[in-house]
VEXFIRO-859188 format. One line per 8 residues: number of its first residue (from 1); their letters; for each residue x, y, z of C-alpha. Coordinates in nm, 3 decimals, always signed. Each point is the difference from the previous one (the first is absolute). Last residue first. Layout:
VEXFIRO-859188
NUM> a> X Y Z ~ ...
***
This chain:
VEXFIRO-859188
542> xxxxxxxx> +11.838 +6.842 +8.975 ~ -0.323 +0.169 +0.052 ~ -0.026 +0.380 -0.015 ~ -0.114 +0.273 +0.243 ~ +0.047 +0.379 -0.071 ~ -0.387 +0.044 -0.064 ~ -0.092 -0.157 +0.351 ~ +0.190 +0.329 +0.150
534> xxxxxxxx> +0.135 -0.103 +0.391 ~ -0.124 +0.253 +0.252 ~ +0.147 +0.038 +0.327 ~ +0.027 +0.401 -0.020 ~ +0.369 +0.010 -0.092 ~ -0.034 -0.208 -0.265 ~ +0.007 -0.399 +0.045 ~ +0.168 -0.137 -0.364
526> xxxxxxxx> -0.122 -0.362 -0.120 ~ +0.132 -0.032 -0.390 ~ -0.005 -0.377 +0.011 ~ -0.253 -0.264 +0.056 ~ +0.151 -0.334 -0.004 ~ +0.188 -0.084 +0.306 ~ -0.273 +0.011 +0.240 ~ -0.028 +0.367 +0.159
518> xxxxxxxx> -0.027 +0.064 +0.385 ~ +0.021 +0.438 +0.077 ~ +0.034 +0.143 +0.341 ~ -0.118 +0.345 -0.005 ~ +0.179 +0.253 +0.289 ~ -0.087 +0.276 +0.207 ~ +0.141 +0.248 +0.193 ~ -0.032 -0.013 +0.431
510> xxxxxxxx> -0.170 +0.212 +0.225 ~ -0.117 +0.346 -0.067 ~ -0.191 +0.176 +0.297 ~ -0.281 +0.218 -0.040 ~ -0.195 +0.238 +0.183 ~ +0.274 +0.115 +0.278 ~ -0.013 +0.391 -0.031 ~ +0.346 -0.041 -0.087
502> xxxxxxxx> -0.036 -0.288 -0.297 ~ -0.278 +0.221 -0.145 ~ +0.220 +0.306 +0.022 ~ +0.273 -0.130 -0.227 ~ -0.241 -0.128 -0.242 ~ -0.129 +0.358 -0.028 ~ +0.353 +0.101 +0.000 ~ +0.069 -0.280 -0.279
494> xxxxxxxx> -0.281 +0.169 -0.235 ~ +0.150 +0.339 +0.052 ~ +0.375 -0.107 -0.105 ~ -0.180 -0.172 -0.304 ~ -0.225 +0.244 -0.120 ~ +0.303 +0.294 +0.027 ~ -0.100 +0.185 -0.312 ~ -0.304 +0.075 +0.135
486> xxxxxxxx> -0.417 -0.117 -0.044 ~ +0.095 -0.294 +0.110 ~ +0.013 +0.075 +0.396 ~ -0.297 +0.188 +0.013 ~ -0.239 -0.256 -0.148 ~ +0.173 -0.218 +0.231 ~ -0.093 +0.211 +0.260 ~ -0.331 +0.047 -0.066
478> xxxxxxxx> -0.056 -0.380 -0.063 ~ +0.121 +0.004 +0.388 ~ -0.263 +0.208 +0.151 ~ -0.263 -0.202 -0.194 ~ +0.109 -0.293 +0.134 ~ -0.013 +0.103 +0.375 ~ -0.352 +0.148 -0.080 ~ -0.097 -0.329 -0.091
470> xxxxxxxx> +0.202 -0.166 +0.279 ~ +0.332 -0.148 -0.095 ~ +0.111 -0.346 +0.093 ~ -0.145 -0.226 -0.281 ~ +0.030 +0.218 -0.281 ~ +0.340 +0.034 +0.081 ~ +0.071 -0.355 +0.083 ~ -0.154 -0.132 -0.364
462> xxxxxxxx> +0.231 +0.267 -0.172 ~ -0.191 +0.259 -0.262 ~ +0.198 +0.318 -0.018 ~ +0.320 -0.032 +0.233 ~ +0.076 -0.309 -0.183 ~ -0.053 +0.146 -0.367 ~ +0.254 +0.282 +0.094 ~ +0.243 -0.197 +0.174
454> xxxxxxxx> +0.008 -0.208 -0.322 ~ +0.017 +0.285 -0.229 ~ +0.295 +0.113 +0.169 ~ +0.143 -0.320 -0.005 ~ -0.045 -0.090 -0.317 ~ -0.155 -0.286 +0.017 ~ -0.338 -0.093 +0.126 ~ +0.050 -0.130 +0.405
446> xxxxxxxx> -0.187 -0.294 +0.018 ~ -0.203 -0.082 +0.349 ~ +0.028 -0.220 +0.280 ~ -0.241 +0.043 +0.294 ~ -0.075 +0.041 +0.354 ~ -0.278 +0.175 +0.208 ~ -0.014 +0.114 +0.314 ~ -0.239 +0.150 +0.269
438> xxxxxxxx> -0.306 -0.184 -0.159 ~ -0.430 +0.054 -0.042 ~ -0.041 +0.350 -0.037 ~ +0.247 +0.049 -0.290 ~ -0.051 -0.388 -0.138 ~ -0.282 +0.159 -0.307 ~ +0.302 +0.249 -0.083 ~ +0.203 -0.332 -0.167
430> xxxxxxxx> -0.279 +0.030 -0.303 ~ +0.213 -0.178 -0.270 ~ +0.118 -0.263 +0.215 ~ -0.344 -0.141 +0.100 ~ +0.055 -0.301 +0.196 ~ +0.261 +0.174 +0.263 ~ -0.050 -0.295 +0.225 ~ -0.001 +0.074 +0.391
422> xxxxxxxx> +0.303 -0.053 +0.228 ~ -0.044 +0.023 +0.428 ~ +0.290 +0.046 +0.219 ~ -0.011 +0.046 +0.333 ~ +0.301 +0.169 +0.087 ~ +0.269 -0.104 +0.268 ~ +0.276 +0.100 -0.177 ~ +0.078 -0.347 -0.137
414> xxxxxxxx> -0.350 +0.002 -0.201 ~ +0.171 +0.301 -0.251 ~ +0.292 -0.208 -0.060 ~ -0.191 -0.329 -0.067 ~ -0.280 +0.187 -0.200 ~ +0.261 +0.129 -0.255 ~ +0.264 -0.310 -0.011 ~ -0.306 -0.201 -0.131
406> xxxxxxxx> -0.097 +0.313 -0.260 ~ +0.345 -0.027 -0.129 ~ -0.024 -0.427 -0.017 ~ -0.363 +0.107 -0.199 ~ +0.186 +0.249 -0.237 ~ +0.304 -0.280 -0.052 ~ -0.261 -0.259 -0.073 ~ -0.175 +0.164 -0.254
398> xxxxxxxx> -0.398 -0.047 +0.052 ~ -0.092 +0.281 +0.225 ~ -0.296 +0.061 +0.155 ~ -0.023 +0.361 -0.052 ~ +0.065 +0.201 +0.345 ~ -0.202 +0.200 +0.294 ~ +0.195 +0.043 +0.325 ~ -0.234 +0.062 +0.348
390> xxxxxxxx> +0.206 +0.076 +0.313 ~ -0.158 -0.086 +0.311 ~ +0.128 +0.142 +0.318 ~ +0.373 -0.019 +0.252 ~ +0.337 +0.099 -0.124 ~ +0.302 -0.123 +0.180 ~ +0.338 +0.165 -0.243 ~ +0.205 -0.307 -0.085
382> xxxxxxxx> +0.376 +0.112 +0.073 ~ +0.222 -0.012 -0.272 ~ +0.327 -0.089 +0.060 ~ +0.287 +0.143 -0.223 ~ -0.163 +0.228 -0.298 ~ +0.275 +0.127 -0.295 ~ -0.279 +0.123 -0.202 ~ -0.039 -0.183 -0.401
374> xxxxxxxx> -0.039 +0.285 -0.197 ~ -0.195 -0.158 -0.315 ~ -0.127 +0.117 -0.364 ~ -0.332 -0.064 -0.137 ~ -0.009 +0.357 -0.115 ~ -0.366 -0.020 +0.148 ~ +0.142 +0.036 +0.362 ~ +0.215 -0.213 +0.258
366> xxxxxxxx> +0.066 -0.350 -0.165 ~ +0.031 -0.302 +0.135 ~ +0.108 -0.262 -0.219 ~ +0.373 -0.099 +0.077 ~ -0.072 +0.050 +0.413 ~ -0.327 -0.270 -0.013 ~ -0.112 -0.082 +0.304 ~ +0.254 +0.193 +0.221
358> xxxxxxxx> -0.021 +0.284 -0.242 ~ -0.423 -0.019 +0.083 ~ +0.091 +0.054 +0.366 ~ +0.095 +0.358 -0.022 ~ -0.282 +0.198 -0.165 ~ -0.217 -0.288 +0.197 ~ +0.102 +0.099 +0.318 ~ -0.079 +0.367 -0.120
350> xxxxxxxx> -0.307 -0.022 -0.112 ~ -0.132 -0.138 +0.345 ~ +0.090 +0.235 +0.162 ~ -0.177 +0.242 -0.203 ~ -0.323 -0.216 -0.025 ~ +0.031 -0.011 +0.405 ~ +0.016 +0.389 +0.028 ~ -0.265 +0.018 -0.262
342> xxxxxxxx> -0.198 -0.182 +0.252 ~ -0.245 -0.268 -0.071 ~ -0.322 +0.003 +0.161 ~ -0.174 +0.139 -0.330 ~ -0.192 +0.253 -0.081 ~ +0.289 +0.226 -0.131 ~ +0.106 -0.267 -0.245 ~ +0.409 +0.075 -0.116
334> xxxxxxxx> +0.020 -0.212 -0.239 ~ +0.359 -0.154 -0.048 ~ +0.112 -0.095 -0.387 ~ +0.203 -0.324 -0.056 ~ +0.226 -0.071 -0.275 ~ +0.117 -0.239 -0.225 ~ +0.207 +0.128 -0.321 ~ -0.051 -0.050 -0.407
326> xxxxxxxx> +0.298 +0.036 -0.236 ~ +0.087 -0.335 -0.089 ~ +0.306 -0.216 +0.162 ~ -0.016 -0.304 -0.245 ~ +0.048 -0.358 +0.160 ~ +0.058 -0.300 -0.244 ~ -0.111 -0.333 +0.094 ~ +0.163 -0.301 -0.207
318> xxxxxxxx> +0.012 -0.185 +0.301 ~ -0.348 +0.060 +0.145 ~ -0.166 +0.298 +0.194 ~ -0.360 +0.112 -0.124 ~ -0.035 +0.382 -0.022 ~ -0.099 -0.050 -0.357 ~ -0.031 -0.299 -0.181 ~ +0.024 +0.085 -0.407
310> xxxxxxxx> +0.008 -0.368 -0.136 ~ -0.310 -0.072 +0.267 ~ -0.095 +0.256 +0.178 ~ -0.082 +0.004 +0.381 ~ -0.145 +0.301 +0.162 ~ -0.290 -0.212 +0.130 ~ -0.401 -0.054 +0.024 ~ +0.037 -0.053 -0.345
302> xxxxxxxx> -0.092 +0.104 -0.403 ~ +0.178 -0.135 -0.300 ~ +0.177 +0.233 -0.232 ~ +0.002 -0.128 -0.339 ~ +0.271 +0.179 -0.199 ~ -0.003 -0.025 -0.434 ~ +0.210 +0.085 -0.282 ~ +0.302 +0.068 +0.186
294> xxxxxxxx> +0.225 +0.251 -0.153 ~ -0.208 +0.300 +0.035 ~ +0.068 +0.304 -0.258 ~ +0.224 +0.281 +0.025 ~ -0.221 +0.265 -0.021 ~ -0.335 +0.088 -0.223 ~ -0.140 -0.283 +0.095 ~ -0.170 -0.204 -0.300
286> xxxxxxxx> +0.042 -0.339 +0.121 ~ -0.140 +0.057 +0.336 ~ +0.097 -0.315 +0.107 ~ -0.285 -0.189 +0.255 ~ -0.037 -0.009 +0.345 ~ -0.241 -0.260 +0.169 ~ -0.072 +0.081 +0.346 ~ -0.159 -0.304 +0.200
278> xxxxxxxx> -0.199 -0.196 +0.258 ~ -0.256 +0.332 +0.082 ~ -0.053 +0.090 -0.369 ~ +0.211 +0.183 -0.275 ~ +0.042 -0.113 -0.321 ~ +0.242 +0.144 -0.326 ~ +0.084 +0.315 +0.200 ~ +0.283 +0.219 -0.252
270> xxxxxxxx> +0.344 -0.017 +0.038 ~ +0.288 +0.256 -0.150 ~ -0.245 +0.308 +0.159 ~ -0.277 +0.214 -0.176 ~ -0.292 -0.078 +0.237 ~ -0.371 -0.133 -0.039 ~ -0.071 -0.240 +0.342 ~ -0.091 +0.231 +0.327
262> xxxxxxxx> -0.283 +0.111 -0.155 ~ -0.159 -0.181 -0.249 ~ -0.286 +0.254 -0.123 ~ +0.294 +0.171 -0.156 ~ +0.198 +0.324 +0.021 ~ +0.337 -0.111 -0.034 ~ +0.236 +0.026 +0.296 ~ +0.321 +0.160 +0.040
254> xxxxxxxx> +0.225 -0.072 +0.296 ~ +0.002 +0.258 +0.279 ~ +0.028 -0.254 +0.281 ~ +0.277 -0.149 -0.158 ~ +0.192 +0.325 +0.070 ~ +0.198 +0.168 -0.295 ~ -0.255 +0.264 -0.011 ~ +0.105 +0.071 +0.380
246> xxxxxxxx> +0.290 +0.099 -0.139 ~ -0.061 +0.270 -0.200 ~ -0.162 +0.156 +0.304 ~ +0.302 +0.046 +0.173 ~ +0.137 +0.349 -0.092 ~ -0.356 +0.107 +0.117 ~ -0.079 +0.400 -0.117 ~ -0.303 +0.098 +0.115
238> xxxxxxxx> -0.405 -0.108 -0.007 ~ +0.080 -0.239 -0.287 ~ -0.047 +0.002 -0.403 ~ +0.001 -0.332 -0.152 ~ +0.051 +0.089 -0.374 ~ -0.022 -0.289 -0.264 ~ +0.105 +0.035 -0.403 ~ -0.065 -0.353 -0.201
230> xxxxxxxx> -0.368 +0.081 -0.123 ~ +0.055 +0.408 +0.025 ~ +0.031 +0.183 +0.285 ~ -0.209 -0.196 +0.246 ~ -0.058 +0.059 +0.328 ~ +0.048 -0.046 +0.368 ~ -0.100 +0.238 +0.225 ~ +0.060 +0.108 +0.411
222> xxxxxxxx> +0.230 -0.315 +0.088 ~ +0.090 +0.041 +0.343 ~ -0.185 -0.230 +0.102 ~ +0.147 -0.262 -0.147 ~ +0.303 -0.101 +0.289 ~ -0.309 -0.076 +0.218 ~ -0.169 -0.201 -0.188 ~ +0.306 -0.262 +0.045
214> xxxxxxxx> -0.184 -0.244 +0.186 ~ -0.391 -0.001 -0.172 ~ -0.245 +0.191 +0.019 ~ -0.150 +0.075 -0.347 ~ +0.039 +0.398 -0.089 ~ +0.374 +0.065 -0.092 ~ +0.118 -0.328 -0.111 ~ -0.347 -0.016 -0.207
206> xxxxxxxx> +0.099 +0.311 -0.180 ~ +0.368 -0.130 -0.103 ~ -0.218 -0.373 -0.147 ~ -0.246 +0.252 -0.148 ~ +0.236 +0.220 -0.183 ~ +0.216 -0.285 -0.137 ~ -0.274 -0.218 -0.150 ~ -0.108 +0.360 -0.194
198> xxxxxxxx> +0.304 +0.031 -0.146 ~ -0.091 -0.328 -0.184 ~ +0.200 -0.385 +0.062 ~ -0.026 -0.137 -0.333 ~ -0.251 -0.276 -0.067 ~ +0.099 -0.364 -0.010 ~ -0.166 -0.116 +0.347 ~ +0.342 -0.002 +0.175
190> xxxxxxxx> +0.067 +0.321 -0.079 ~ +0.203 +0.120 -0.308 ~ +0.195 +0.319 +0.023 ~ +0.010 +0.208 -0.321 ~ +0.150 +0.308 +0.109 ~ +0.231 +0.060 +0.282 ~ -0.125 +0.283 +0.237 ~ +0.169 +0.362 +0.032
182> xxxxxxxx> -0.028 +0.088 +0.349 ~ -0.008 +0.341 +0.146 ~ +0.003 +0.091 +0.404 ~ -0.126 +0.309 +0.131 ~ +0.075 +0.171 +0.317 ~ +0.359 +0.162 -0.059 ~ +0.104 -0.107 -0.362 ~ +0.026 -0.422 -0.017
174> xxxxxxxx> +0.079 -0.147 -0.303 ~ -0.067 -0.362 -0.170 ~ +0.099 -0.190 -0.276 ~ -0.081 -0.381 -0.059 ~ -0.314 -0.036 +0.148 ~ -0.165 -0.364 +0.031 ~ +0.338 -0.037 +0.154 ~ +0.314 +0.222 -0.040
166> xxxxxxxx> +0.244 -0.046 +0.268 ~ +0.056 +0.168 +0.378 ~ +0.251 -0.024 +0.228 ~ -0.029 -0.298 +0.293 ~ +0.378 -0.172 -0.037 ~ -0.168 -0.280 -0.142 ~ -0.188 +0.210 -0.264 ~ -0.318 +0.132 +0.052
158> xxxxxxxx> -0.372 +0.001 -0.184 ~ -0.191 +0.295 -0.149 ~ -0.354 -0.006 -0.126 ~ -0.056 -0.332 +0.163 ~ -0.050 -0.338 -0.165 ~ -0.265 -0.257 +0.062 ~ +0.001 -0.368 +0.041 ~ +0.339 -0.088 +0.082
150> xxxxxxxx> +0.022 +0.271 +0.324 ~ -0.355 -0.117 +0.067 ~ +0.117 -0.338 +0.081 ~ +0.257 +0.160 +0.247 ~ -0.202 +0.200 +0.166 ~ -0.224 -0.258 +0.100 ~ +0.237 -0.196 +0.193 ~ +0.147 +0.285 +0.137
142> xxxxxxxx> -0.351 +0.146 +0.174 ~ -0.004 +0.352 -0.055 ~ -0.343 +0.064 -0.158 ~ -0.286 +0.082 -0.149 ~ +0.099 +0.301 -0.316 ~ +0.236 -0.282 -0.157 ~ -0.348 -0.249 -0.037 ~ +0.121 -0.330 -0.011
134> xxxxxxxx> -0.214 -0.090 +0.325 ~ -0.067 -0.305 +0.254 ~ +0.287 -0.227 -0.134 ~ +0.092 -0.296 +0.199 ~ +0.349 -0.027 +0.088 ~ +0.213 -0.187 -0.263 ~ +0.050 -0.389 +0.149 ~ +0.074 -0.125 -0.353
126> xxxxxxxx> +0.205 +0.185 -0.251 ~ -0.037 -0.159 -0.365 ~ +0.187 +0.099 -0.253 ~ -0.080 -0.063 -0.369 ~ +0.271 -0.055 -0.303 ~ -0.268 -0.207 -0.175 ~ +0.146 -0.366 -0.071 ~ +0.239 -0.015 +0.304
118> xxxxxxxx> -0.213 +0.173 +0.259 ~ -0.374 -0.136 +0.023 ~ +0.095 -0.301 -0.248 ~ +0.133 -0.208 +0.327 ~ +0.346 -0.114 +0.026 ~ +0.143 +0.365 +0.127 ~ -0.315 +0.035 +0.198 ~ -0.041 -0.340 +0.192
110> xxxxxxxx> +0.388 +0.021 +0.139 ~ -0.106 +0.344 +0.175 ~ -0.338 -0.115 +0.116 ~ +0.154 -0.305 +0.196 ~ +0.225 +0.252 +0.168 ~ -0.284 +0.217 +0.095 ~ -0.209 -0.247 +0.090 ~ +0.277 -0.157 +0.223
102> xxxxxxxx> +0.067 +0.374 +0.169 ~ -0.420 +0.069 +0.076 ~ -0.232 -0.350 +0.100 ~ -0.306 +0.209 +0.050 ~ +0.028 +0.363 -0.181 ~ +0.180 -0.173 -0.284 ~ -0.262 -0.260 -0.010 ~ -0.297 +0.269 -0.052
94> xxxxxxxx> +0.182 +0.179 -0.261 ~ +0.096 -0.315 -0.208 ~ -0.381 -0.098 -0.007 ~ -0.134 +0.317 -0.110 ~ +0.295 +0.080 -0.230 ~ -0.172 -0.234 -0.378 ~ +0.206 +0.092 -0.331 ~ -0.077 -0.345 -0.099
86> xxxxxxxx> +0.346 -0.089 +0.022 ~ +0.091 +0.158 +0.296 ~ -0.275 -0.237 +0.176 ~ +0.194 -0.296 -0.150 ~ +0.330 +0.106 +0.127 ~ -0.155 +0.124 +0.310 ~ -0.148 -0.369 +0.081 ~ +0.289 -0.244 -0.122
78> xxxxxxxx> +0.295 +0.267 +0.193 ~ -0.237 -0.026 +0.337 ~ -0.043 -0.368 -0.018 ~ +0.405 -0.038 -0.038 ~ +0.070 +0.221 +0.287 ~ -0.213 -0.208 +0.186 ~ +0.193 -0.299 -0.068 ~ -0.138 -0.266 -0.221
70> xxxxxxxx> -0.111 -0.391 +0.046 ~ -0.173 -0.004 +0.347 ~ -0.036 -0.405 +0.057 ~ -0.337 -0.170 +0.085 ~ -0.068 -0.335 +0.093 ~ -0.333 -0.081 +0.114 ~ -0.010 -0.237 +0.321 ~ -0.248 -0.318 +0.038
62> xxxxxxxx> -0.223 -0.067 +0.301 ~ -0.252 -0.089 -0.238 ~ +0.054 -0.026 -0.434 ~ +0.168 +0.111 -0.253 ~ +0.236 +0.342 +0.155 ~ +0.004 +0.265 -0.248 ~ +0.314 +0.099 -0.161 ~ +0.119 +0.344 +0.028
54> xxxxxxxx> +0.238 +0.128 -0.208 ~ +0.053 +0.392 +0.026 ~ +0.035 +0.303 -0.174 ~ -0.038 -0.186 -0.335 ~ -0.298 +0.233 -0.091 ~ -0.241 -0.254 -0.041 ~ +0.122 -0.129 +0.377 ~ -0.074 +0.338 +0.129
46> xxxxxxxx> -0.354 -0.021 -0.119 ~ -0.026 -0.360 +0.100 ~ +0.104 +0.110 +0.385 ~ -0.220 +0.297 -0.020 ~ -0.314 -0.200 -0.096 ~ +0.089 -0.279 +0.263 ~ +0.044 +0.276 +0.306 ~ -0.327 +0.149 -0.120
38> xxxxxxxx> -0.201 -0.310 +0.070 ~ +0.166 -0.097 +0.306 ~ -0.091 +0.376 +0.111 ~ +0.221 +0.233 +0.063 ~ +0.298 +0.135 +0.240 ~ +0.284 -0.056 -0.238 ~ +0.240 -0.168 +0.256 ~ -0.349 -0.135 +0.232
30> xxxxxxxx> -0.130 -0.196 -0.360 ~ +0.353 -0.097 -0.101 ~ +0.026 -0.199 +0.363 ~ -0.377 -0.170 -0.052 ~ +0.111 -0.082 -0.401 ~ +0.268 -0.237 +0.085 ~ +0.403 +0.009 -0.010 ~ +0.285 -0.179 -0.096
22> xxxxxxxx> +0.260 +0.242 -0.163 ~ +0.229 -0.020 -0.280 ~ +0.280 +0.270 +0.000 ~ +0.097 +0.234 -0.270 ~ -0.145 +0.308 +0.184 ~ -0.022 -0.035 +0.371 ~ -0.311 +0.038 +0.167 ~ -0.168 +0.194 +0.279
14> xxxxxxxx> +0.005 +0.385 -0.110 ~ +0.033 -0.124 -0.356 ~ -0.352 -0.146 -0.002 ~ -0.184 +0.333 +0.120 ~ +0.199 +0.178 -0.307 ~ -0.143 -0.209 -0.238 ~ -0.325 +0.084 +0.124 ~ +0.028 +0.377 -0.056
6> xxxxxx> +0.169 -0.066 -0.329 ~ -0.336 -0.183 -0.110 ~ -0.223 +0.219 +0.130 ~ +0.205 +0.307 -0.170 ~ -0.100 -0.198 -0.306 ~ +0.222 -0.171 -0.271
***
């Protein structure tokens, strides 16, 4: 059961009718499958051997062959995944989910719960998962990834739905001015059967604050980290940092083991079984210290597409759920003395947009980082006449309520007479490379719960920050966050620096985001937390 084979298949069903006899000779099959007389016989035998078809040569000259399409295409599909499934085999399925999409996906769905891949081992399989370039916390901010390193490591702390902190790989901590204790758990087993050392700890926390990486940042104000004993840790900072605690609950600060593997030796409820560029194979880490896994096994299968198969996100069908999640679109305005652009028309600008993105979307625009809305009582709105190019840098995004957002983006800002020209933000973790290059920039971030801390971690290390201020620009305003923590009124500081932003016209927050979550009938247990992240461990099959 070959690609080839499906490939050809599907060149018959464009110009014949399944169930019905035709008369037909080997010159018109020859042109439909554009090959050779030769090849056209071998695939018409091969697909015969399968019972695909019946096709009946013609006996002698001037004579027509019969042939008659005996299954649907749905049926073809459900034969070949079924017995790919069965020998544990993705390639295949991958590559006909990213060409023939919803039927492959329906196919794939009545192939699982028959075939021994599900029903015998209490496995998942998610197809479609983006394709993985790191595991390693430290790396990066890309969701996708995130989210398998959430199951494969554990942090020191970890937060509750409502955002306060719980016990993780510690489970007692204290904060007295500038340092921060933490008593670890003993006894934790990795995922290569040794237990997890204080010495694992210290250099996963001193890599956060030396290796570059998106949230180095919010470690440098770690001064020492030490040991006080082999389950006693002291982090002591520059000053006092009410929010520090918090950033340990981060994914980026999940704890590593010190291995020649990097990226692979964790602590979490699943441990990496294989890893390669088709597939993820997680595996139950059946000596977790938590609440174990209750899935055995989840093969994620690498796309070109946000499209998952039993957990489908941002995919719209019936049984689509939509989850508001705390993450916000927003644009940030560079202000580039070199170029021909005017601040005057970046200011102008600004404010047709302030007002025209409640138009677009009224229920989920939002004015600042509190995600909340003031929706202004606005009769006509004249277009303001703007004349120059205006550069925007962006992801490429995959969700289809991001890219319709984006759409609704260039059309506004075109209808004022701007030239507008978009480049690809390829490297999200280094957004200061587009300074010199763009006049914009747009992108939809999570907002860490609590809210204070939230503001905080935003103000710190946001992609349109980094973006927008200068060097000296950025060093100016780590000062003043510095400043602002180090009282008793963090969060009423933190907002005024927000507050001022949004004045000085850098950034402008659009619209709140949402996760749209797809799930076949028989996994269970699916929660979307408030940063878009659904926890493998908590699945189950019904």
């Amino acid at each position: 059961m070959t690609e080839n084979n499906l490939r050809r298949f599907y060149q018959l069903l464009q110009h014949f009718n399944i169930k019905q006899a035709y008369s037909v000779n080997l010159e018109q099959l020859e042109t439909i499958l554009s090959t050779s007389r030769r090849n056209t016989t071998i695939i018409l035998k091969n697909l015969h051997q399968l019972s695909w078809i019946q096709w009946q040569p013609s006996k002698g000259r001037g004579r027509s062959s019969q042939l008659t399409l005996c299954v649907s295409w749905y049926d073809v599909l459900f034969q070949v995944i079924h017995y790919e499934l069965n020998l544990d085999r993705f390639t295949l399925i991958t590559k006909l989910i990213n060409t023939y999409d919803a039927t492959v996906i329906e196919a794939l769905t009545e192939a699982k719960q028959q075939a021994q891949f599900q029903v015998c081992s209490n496995q998942l399989l998610i197809a479609q998962y983006p394709y993985l370039q790191t595991l390693d916390p430290v790396k990066t901010i890309r969701s996708a990834e995130l989210q398998v390193i959430k199951s494969i490591y554990d942090t020191l702390l970890t937060q509750d739905k409502t955002g306060q902190l719980q016990p993780g790989i510690a489970h007692t901590w204290e904060s007295k001015e500038n340092v921060l204790t933490l008593w670890l758990r003993k006894n934790i087993v990795t995922h290569h059967g040794r237990i997890l050392t204080m010495d694992d700890v210290i250099w996963s926390l001193n890599r956060l604050r030396h290796e570059d990486g998106p949230i180095r940042h919010l470690c440098e104000s770690i001064v020492d980290i030490k040991a006080d004993g082999p389950y006693c840790l002291t982090i002591t900072l520059k000053s006092a940092n009410v929010f520090f605690p918090y950033v340990l609950a981060s994914t980026n600060t999940s704890i590593m083991c010190q291995s020649k593997e990097l990226q692979k030796i964790g602590t979490g409820p699943f441990k990496i079984k294989k890893w390669d560029k088709e597939q993820l194979i997680l595996e139950q880490h059946r000596e977790y210290f938590g609440v174990n896994a209750l899935i055995e096994k989840i093969t994620l299968l690498h796309g070109e597409r946000e499209i998952h198969h039993s957990l489908s996100f941002n995919q719209a069908s019936a049984q689509s759920e939509t989850t508001e999640i705390n993450s916000f679109s927003y644009l940030t305005f560079n202000y580039r003395k070199d170029r021909r652009l005017s601040p005057q028309t970046l200011s102008q600008l600004y404010q047709y947009l302030a007002v025209k993105k409640y138009q677009f979307d009224a229920e989920r625009a939002v004015d600042s980082l509190t995600l909340q809305s003031s929706t202004p009582a606005v009769g006509h709105l004249s277009c303001p006449q703007l004349v120059g190019e205006i550069v925007i840098a962006e992801p490429h995004w995959t969700i289809p309520h991001l890219q319709t957002m984006s759409g609704w983006l260039h059309r506004t800002i075109s209808e004022t007479g701007l030239t507008l020209k978009v480049v690809e933000l390829v490297d999200i973790s280094h957004p200061e490379t587009m300074h010199d290059k763009a006049d914009l920039m747009l992108i939809e971030e999570v907002i860490e719960q609590p809210q204070e801390y939230g503001l905080y971690e935003w103000l710190s290390i946001s992609t349109g920050l980094k973006f927008t201020f200068s060097p000296a620009e950025m060093k100016q305003h780590k000062q003043y966050l510095n400043a602002a923590i180090g009282t008793d009124k963090a969060f009423l500081n933190l907002k005024r620096i927000e507050e001022q932003l949004l004045a000085n016209g850098r950034y402008l927050p659009l619209f709140i985001g949402k996760e749209v979550l797809t799930s076949t009938q028989e996994v269970q247990g699916i929660q979307i937390n408030h940063s878009g992240y659904a926890d493998f461990h908590q699945l189950w099959i019904k």
